[in-house]
Legacy VTK file of the C-alpha trace (Angstrom):
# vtk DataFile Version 3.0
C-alpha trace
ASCII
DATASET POLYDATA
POINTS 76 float
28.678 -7.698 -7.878
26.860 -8.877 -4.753
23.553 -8.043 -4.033
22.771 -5.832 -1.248
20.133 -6.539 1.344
18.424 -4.094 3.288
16.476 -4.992 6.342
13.712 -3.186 7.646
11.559 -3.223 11.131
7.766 -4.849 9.871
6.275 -1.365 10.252
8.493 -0.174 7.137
8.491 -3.216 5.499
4.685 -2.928 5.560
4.970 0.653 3.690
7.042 -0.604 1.076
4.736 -3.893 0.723
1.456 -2.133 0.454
3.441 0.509 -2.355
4.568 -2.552 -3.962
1.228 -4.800 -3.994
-1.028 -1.466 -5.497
1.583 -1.158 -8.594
1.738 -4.887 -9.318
-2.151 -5.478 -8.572
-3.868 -2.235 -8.940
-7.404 -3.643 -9.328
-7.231 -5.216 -5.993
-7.414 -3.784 -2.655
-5.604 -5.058 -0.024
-5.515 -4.818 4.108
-1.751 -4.962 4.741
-1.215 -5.353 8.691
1.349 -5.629 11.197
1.709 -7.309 14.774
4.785 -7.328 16.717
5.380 -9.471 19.693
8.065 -11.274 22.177
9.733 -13.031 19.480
9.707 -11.288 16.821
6.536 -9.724 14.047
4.512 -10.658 11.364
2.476 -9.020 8.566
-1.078 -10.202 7.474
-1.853 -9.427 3.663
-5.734 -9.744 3.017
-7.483 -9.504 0.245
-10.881 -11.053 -1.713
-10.037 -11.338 -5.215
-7.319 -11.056 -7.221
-3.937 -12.703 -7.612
-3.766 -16.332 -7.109
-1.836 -17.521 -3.859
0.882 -19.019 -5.802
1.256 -15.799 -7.418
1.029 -13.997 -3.670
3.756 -16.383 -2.512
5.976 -15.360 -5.740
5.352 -11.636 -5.236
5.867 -11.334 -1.168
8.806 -13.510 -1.146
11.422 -10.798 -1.813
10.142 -9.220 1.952
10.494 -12.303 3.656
13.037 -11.598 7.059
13.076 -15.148 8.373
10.574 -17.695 9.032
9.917 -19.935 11.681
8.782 -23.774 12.069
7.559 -24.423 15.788
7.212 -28.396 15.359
10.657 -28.237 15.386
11.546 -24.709 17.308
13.662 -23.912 14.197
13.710 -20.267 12.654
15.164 -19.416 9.081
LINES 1 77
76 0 1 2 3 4 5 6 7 8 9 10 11 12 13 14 15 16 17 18 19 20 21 22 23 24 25 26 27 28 29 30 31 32 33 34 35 36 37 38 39 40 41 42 43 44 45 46 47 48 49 50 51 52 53 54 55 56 57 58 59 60 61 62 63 64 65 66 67 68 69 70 71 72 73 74 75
């Protein structure tokens, strides 16, 4: 069966982030924030202590829309 993907504008994705990091981490707080722009948005997760960045890069990876490399003017 293939996997269904749902994509969602960064405002909702940001929702279902900040839901998502408070089950996995509840001892940390975090400051989950949006920016939008000409070519596109990003989201800013902050936070003091807690989960290691590897783990952070593990966790958020699932909300990941694209990505984009401006050495090279590439997006993926």
């Amino acid at each position: 069966m293939k996997q269904e993907i749902t994509y969602l504008k960064a405002a909702a994705t940001a929702r279902v982030l900040r839901k998502a990091l408070k089950a996995e981490f509840p001892e940390t707080k975090f400051s989950v924030r949006t920016e939008t722009y000409a070519g596109g948005a990003s989201i800013d997760i902050d936070y003091t202590s807690g989960p290691t960045w590897d783990e952070m890069k593990k966790f958020v990876k699932p909300f990941e829309g694209a990505a984009f490399d401006a050495m090279v003017d590439y997006q993926t």
